[in-house]
Residue frames as a rotation matrix with the C-alpha (Angstrom) as fourth column:
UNK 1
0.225 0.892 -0.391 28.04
-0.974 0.197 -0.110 13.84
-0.022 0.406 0.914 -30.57
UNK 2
-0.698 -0.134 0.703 27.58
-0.111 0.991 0.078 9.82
-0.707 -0.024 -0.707 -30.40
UNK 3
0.331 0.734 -0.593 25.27
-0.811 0.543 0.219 7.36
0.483 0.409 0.775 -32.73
UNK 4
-0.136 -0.044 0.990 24.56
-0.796 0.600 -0.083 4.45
-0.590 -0.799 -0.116 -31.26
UNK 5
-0.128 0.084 -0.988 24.56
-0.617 0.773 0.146 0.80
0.777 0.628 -0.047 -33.12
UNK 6
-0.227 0.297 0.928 22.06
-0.803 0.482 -0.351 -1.44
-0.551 -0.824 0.129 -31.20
UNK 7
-0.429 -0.194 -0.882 22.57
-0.538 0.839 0.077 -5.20
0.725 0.508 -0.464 -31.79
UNK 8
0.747 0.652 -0.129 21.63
-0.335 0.537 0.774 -8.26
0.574 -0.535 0.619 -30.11
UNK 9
0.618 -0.775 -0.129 25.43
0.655 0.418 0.629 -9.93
-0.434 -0.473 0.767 -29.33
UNK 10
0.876 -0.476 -0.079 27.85
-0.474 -0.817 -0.328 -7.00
0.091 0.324 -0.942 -29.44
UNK 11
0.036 -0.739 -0.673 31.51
0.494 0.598 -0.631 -8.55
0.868 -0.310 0.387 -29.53
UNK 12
0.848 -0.022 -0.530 32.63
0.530 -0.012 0.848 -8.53
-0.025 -1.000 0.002 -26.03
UNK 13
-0.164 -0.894 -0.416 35.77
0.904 -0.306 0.299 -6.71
-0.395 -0.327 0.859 -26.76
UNK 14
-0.834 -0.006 0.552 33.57
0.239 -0.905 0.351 -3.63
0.498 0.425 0.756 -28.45
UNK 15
0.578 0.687 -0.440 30.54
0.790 -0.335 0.514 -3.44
0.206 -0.645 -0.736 -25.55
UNK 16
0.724 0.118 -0.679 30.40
0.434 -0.843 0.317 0.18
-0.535 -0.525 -0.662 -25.24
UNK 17
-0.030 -0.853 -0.522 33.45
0.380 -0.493 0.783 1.14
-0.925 -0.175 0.339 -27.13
UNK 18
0.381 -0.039 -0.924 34.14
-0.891 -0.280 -0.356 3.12
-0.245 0.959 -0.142 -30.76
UNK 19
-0.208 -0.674 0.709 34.52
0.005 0.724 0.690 1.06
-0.978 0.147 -0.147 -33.56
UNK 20
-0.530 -0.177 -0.830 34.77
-0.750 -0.358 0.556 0.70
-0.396 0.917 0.057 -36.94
UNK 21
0.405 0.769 0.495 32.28
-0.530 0.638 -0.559 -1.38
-0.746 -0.036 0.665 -38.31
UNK 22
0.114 -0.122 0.986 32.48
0.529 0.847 0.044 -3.87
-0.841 0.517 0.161 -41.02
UNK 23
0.570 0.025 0.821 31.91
0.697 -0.544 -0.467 -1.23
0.435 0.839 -0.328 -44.06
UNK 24
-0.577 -0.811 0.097 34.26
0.748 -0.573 -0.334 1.24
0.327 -0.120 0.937 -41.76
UNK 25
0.249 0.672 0.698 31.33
-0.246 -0.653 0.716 3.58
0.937 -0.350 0.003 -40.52
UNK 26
-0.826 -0.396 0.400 32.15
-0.237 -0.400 -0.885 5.09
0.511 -0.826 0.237 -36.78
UNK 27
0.085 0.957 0.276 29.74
-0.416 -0.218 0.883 3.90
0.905 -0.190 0.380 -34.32
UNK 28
-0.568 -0.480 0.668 29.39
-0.819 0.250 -0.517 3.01
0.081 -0.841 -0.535 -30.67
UNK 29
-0.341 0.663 -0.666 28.00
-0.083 0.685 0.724 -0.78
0.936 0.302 -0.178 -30.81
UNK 30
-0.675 -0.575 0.462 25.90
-0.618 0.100 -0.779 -1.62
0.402 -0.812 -0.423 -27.81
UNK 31
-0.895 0.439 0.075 23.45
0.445 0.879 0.172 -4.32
0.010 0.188 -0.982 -26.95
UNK 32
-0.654 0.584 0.481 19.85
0.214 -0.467 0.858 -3.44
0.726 0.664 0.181 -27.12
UNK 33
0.558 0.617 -0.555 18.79
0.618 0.137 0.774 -4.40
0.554 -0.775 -0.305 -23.82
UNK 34
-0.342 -0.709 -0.617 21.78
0.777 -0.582 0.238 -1.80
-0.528 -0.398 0.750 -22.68
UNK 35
-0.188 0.224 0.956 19.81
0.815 -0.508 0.279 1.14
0.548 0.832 -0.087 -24.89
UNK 36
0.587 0.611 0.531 17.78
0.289 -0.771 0.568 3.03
0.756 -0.180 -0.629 -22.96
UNK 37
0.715 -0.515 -0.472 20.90
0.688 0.398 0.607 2.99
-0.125 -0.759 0.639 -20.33
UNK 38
-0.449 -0.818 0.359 23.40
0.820 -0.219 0.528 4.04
-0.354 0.532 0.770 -22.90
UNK 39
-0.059 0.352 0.934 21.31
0.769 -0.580 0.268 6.65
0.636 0.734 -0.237 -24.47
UNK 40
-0.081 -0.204 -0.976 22.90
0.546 -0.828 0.128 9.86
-0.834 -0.522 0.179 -22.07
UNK 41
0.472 0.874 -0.114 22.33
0.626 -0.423 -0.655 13.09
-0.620 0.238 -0.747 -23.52
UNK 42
-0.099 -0.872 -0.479 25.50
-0.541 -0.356 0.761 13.32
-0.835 0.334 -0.437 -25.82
UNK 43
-0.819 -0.081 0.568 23.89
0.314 0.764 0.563 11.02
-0.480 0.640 -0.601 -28.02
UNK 44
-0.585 0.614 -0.530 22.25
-0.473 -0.789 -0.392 11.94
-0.659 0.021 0.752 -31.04
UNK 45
0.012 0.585 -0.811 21.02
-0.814 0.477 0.332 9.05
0.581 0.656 0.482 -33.35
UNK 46
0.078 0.329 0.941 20.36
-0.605 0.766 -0.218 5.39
-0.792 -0.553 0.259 -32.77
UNK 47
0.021 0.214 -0.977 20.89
-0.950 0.309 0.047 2.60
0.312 0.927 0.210 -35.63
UNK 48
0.146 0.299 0.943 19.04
-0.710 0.696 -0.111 -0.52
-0.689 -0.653 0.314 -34.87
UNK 49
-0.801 -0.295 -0.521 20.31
-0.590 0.539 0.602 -3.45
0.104 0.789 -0.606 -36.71
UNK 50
-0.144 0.946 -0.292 17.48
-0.787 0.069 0.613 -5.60
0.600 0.318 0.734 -38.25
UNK 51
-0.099 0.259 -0.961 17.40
0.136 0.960 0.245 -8.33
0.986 -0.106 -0.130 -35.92
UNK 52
-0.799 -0.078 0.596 16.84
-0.508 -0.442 -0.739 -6.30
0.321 -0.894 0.314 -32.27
UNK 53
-0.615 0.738 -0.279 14.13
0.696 0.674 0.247 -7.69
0.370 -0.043 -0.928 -29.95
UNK 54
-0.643 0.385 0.662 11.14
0.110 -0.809 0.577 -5.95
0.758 0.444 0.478 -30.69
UNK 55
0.196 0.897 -0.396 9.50
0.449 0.277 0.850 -7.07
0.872 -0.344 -0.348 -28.57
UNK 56
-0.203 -0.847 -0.491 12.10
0.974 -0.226 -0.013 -5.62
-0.100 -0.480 0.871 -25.86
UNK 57
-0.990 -0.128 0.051 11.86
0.137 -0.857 0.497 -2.15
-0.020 0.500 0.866 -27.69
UNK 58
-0.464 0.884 0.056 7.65
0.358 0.129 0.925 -2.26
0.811 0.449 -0.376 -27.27
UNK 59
0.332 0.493 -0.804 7.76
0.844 0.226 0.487 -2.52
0.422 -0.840 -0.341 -23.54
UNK 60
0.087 -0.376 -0.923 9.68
0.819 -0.500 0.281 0.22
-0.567 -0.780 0.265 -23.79
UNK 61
-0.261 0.031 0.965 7.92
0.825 -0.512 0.239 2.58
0.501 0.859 0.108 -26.25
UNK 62
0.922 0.343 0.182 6.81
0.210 -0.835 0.509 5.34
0.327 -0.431 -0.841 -24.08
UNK 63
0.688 -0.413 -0.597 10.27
0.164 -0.713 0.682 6.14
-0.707 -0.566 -0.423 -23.01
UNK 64
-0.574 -0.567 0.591 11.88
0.675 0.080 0.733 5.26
-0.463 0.820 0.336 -26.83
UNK 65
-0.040 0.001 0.999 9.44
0.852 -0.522 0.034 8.02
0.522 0.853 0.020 -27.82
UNK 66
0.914 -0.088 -0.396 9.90
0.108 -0.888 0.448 10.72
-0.391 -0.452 -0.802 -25.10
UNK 67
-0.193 -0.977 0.086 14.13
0.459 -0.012 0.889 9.86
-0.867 0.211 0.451 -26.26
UNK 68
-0.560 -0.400 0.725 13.16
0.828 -0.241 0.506 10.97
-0.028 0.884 0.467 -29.98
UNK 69
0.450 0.711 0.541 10.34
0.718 -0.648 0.254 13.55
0.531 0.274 -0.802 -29.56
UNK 70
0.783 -0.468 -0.410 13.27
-0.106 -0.750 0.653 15.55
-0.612 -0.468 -0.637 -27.35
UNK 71
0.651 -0.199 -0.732 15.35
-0.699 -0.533 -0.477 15.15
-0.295 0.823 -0.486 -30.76
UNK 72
-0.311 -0.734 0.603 16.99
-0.225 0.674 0.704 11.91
-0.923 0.083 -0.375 -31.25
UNK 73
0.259 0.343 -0.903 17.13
-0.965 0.124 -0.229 10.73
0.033 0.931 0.363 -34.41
UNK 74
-0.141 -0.476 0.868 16.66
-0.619 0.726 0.298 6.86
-0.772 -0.496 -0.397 -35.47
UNK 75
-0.673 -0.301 -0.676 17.80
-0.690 0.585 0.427 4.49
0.267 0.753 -0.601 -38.02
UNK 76
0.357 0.477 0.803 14.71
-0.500 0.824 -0.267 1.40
-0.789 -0.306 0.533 -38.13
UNK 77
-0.358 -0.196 -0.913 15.84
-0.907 0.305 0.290 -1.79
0.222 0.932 -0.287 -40.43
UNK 78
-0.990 0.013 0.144 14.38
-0.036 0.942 -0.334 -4.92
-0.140 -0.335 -0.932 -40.51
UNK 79
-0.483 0.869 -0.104 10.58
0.582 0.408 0.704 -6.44
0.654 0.279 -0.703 -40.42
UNK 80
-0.867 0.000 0.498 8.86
-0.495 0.096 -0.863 -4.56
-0.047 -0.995 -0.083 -37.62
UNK 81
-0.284 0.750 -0.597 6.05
0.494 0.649 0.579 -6.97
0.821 -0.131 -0.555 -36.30
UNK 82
0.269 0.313 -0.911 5.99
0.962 -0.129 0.240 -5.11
-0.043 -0.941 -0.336 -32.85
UNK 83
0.286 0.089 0.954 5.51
0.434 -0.900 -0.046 -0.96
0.854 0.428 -0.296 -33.03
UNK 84
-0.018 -0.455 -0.891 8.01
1.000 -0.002 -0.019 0.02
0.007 -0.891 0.454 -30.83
UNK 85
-0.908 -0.102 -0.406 7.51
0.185 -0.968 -0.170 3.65
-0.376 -0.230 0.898 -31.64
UNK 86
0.213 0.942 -0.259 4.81
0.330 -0.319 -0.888 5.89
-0.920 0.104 -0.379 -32.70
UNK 87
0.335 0.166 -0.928 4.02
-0.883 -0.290 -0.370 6.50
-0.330 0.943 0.050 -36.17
UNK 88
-0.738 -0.669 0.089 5.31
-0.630 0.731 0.263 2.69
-0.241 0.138 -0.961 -37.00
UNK 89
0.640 0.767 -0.039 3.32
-0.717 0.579 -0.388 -0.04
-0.275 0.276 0.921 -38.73
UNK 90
-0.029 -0.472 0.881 3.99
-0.186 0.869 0.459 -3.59
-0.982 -0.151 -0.113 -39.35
UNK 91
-0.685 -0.604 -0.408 6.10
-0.555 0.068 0.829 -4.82
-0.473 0.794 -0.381 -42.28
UNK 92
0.614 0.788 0.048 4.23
-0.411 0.370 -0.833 -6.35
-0.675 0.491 0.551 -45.37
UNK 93
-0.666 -0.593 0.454 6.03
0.206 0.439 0.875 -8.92
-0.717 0.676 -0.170 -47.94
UNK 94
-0.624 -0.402 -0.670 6.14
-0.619 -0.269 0.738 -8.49
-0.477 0.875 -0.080 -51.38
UNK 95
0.503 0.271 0.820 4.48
0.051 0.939 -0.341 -10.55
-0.863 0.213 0.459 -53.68
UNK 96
0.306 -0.572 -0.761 7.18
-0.879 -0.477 0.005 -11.26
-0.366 0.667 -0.649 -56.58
UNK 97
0.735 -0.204 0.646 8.33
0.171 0.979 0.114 -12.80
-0.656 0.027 0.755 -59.13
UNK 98
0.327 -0.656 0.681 11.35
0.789 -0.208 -0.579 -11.00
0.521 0.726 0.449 -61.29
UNK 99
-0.653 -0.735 -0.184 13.51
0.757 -0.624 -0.192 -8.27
0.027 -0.265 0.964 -60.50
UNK 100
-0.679 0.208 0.704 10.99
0.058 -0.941 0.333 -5.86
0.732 0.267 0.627 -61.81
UNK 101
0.394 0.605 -0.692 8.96
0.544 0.454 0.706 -6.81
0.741 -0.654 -0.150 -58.60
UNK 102
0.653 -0.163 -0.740 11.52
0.687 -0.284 0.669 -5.50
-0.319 -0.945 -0.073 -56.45
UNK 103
-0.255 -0.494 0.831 13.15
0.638 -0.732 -0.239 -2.29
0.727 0.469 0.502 -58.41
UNK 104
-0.123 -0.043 -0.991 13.45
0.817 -0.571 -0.077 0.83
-0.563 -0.820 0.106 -56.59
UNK 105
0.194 0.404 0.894 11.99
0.699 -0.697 0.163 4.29
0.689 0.593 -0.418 -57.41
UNK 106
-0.536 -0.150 -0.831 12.91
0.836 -0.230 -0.499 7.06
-0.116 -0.962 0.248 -55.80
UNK 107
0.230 0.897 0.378 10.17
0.874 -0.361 0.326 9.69
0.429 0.255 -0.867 -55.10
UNK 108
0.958 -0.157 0.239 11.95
-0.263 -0.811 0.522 12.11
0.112 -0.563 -0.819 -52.85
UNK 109
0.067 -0.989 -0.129 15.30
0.281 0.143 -0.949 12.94
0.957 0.027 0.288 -52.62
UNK 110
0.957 0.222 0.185 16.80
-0.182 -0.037 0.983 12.60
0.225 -0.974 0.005 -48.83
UNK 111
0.651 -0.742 0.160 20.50
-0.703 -0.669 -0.242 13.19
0.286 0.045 -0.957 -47.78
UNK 112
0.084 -0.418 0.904 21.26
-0.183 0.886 0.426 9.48
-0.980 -0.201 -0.002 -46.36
UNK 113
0.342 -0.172 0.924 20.68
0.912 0.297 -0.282 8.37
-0.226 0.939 0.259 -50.69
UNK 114
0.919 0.267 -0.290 22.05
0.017 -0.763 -0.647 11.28
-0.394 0.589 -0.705 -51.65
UNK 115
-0.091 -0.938 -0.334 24.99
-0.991 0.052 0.124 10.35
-0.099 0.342 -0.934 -54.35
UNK 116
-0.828 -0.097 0.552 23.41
-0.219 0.963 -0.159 6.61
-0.516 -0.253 -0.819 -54.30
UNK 117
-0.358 0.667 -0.654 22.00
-0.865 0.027 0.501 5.66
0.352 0.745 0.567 -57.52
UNK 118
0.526 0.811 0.259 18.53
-0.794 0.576 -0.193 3.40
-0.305 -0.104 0.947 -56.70
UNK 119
0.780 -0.143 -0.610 19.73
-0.217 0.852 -0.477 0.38
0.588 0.504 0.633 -59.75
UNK 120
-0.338 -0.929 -0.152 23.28
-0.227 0.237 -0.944 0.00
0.913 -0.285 -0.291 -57.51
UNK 121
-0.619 -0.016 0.785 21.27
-0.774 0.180 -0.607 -1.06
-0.131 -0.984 -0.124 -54.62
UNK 122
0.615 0.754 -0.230 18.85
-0.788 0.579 -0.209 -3.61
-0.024 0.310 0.951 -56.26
UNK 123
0.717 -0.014 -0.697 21.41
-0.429 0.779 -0.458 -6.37
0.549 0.627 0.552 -57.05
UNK 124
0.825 -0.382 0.417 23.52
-0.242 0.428 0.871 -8.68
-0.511 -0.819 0.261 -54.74
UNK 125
0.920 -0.287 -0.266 26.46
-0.098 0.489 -0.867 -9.71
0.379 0.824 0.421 -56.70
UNK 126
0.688 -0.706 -0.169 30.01
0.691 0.708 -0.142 -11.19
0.220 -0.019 0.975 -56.56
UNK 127
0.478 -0.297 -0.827 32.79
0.442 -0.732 0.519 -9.07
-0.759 -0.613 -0.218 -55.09
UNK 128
-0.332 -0.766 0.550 33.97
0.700 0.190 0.688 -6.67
-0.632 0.613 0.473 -57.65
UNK 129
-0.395 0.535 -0.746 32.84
-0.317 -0.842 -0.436 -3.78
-0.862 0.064 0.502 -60.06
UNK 130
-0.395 0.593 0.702 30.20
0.836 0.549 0.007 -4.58
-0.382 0.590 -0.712 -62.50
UNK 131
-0.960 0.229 0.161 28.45
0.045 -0.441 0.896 -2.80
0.276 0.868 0.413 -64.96
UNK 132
-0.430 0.820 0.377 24.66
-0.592 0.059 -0.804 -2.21
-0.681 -0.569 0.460 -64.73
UNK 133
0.518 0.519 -0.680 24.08
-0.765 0.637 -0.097 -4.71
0.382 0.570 0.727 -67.56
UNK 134
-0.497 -0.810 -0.311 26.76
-0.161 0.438 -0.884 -6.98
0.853 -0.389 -0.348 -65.37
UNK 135
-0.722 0.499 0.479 24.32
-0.624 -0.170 -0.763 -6.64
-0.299 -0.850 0.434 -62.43
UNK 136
0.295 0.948 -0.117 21.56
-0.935 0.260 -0.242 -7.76
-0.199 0.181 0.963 -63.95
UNK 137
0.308 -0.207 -0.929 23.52
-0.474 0.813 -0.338 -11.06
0.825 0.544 0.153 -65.52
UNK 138
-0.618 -0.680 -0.394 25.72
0.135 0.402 -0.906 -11.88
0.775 -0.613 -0.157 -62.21
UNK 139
-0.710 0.150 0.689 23.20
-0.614 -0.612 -0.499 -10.30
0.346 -0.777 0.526 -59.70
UNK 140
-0.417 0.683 -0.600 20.74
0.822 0.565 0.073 -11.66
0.389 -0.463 -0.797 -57.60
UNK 141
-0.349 0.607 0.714 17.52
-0.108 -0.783 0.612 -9.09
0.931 0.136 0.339 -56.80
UNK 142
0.511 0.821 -0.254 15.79
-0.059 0.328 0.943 -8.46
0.858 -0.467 0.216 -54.20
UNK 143
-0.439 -0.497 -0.749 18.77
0.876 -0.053 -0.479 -8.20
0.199 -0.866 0.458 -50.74
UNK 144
-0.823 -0.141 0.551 17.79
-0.180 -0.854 -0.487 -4.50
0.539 -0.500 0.678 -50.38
UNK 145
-0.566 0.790 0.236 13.96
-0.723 -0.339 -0.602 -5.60
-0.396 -0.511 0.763 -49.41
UNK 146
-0.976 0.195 -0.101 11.53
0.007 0.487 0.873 -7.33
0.220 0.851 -0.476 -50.13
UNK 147
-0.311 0.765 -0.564 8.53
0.944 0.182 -0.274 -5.72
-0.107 -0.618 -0.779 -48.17
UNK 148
-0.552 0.084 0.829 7.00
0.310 -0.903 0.298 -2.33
0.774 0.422 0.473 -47.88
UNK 149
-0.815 0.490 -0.311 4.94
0.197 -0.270 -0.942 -0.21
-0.546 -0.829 0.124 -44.99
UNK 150
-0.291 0.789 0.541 1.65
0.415 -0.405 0.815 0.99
0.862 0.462 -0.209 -45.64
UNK 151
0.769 0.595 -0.235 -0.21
0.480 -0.294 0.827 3.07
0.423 -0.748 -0.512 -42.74
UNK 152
-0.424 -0.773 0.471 2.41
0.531 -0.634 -0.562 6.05
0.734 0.012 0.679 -42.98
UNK 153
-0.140 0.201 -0.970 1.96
0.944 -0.269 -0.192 8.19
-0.299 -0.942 -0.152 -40.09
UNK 154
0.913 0.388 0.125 1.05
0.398 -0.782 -0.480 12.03
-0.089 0.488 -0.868 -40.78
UNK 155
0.581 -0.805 -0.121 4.14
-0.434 -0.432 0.790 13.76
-0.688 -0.407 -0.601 -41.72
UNK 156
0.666 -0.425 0.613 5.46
0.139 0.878 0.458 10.72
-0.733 -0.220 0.644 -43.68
UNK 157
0.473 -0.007 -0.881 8.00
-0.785 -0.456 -0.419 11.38
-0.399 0.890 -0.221 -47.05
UNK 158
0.849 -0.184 0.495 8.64
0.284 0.949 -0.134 8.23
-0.445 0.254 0.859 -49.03
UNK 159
0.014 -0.825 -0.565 12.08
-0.657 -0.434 0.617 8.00
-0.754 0.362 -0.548 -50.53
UNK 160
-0.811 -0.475 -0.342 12.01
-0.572 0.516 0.638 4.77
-0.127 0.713 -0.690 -52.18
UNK 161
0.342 0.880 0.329 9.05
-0.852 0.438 -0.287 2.64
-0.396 -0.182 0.900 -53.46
UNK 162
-0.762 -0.485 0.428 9.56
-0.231 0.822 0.520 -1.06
-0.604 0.298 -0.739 -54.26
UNK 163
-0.793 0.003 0.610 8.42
0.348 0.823 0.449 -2.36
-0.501 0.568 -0.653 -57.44
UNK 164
-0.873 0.334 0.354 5.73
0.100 -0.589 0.802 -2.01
0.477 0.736 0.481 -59.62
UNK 165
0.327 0.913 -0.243 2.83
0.821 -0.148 0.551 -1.94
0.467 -0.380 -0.798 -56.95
UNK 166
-0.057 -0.772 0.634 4.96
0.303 -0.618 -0.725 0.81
0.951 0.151 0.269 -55.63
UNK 167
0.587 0.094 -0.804 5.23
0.735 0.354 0.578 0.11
0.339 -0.931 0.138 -51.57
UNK 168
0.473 -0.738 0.482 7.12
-0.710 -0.643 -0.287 2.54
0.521 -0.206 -0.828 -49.78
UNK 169
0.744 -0.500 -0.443 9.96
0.341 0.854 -0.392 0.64
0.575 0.140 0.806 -48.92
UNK 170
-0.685 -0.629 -0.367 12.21
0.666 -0.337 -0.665 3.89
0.295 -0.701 0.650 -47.25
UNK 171
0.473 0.513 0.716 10.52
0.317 -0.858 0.405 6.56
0.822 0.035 -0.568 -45.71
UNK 172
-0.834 -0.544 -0.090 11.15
0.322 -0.349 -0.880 9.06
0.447 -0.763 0.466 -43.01
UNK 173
0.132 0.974 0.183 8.76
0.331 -0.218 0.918 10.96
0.934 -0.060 -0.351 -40.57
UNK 174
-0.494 -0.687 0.534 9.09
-0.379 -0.383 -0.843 13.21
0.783 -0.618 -0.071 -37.88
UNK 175
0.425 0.542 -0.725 8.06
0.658 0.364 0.659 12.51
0.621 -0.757 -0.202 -34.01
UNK 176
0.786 0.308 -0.537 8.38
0.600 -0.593 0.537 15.49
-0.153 -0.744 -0.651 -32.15
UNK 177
0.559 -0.780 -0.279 11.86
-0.723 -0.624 0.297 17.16
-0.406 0.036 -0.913 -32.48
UNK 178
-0.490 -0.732 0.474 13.62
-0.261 0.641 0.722 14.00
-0.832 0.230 -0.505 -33.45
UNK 179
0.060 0.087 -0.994 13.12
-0.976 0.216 -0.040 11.87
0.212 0.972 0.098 -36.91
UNK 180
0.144 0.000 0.990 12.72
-0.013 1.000 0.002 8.04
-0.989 -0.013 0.144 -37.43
UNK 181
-0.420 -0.394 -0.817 14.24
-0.908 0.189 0.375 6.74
0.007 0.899 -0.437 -40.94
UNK 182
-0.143 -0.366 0.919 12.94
-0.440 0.856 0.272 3.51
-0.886 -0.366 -0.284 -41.79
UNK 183
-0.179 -0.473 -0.863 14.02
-0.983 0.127 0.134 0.62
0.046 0.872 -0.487 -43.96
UNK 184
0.453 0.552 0.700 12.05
-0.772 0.635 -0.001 -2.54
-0.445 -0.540 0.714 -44.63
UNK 185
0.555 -0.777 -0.296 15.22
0.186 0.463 -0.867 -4.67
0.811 0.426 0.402 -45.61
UNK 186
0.581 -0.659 -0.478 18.11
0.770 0.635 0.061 -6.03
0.263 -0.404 0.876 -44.66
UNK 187
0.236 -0.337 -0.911 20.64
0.463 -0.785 0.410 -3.13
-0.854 -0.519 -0.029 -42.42
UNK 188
0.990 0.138 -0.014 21.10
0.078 -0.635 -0.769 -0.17
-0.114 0.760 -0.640 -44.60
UNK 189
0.660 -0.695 -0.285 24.71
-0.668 -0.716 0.203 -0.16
-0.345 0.057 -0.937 -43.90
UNK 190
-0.123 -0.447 0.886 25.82
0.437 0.777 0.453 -3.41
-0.891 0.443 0.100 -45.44
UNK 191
0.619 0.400 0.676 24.92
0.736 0.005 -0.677 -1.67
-0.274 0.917 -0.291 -48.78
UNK 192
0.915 -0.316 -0.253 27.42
-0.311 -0.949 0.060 0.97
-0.259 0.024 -0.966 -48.63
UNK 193
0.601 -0.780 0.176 29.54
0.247 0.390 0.887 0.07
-0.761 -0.489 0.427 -50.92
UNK 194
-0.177 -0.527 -0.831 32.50
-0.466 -0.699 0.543 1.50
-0.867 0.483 -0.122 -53.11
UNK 195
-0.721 -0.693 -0.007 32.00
-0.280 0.282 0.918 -1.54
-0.634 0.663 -0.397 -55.73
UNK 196
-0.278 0.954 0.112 28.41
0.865 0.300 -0.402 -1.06
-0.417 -0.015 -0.909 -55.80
UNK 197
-0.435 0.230 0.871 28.91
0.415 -0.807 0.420 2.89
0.799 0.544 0.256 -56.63
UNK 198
0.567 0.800 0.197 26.96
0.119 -0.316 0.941 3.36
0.815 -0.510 -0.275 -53.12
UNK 199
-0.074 -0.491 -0.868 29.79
0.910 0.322 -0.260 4.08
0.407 -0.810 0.423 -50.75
UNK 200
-0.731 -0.007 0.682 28.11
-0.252 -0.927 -0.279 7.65
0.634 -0.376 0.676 -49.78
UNK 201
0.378 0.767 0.519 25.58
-0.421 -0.357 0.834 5.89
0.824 -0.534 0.188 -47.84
UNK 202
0.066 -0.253 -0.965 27.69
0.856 0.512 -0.076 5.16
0.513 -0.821 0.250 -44.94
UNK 203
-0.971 -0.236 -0.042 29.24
0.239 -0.954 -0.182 8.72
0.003 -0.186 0.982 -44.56
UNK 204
-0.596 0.748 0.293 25.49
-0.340 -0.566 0.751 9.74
0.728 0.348 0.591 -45.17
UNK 205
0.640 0.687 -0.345 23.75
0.143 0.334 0.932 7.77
0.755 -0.646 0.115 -42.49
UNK 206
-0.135 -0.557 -0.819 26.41
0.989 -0.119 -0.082 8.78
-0.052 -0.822 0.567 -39.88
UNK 207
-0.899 -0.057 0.434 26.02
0.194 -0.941 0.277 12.49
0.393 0.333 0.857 -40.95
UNK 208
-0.447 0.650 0.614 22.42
-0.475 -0.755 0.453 12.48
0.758 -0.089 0.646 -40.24
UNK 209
-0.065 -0.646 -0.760 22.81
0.461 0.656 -0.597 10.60
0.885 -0.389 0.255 -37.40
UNK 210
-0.461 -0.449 -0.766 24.68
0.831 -0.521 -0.194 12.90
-0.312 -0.726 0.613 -35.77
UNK 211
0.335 0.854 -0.398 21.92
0.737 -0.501 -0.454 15.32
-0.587 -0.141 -0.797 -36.88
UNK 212
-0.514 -0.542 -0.665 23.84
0.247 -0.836 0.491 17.30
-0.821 0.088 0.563 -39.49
């Protein structure tokens, strides 16, 4: 089994190869315009960091959804503006003004959050372990997201809503045999961390990935 990590400027000494990532999560990094190339039939997920060109990934939606409706599974993060797959809709910003704007609810439990209390993903904060009244004093709101989807595709199950208009913010949804995850915020795997309390969602988004 592979997962892929599509970027825009892979380093040049990891094009194509295993690596440990910044948070330590196993993935093969490779550019985006090298996807549909790289995506042989030993690969089972995809995790698109938020800044890919969508537009790139549009012109090539009819063969990015024959890849998941024959069972790939993919990781979306970021704004989309261009629906590079089916069942996708363009990101919507927030309108906020306090944390309680951009809290997190989860409505469905889903094995990527699973061990990853919501309040330990809401605040940005200094490097170190904090309290959840410590969060709130040292933190800064509002890194996981600050947007939300609307026009869910049939199928859709929300995991997380943001704030108090309650956007869906994660959701999942199948597309033939394969799954799309997506996350309108910043890459889900920068959040995976031990001094945050949230270091099961690395191991957890490689797990289901790799389709387990």
């Amino acid at each position: 089994m592979t997962v892929l990590k599509a970027v825009m400027a892979p380093r040049p000494s990891n094009r194509g190869e295993e690596y440990d990532d910044d948070n330590g999560g196993g993935l093969r990094e490779v550019d985006v315009y090298d996807l549909f190339d790289s995506c042989t039939p030993e690969v089972t997920g995809v995790y698109l960091s938020g800044d890919v060109d969508q537009e790139f990934l549009a012109e090539h939606r009819g063969e990015f959804d024959d890849l998941v409706r024959a069972g790939l599974r993919v990781v979306v993060n970021g704004h989309v503006q261009r629906p590079f797959l089916t069942g996708l809709s363009r990101w919507r910003r927030a309108e906020y003004r306090g944390p309680a704007d951009l809290a997190l609810t989860r409505v469905t439990e889903h094995p990527v959050w699973a061990g990853v209390d919501p309040a330990g993903l809401l605040y940005n904060t200094p490097p170190g372990r904090w309290s959840a009244q410590e969060r709130e004093q040292v933190g800064v709101a509002g890194f996981y997201g600050r947007g939300y989807y609307l026009d869910l595709p049939h199928g859709a199950t929300v995991v997380h809503t943001l704030g108090r208009i309650a956007g869906p913010i994660d959701l999942v949804f199948p597309l033939g045999s394969g799954e799309v995850l997506v996350h309108a915020g910043n890459d889900l795997m920068s959040f995976a961390s031990e001094d945050r309390g949230t270091g099961a969602l690395r191991d957890n988004l490689l797990d289901w990935l790799e389709g387990k």
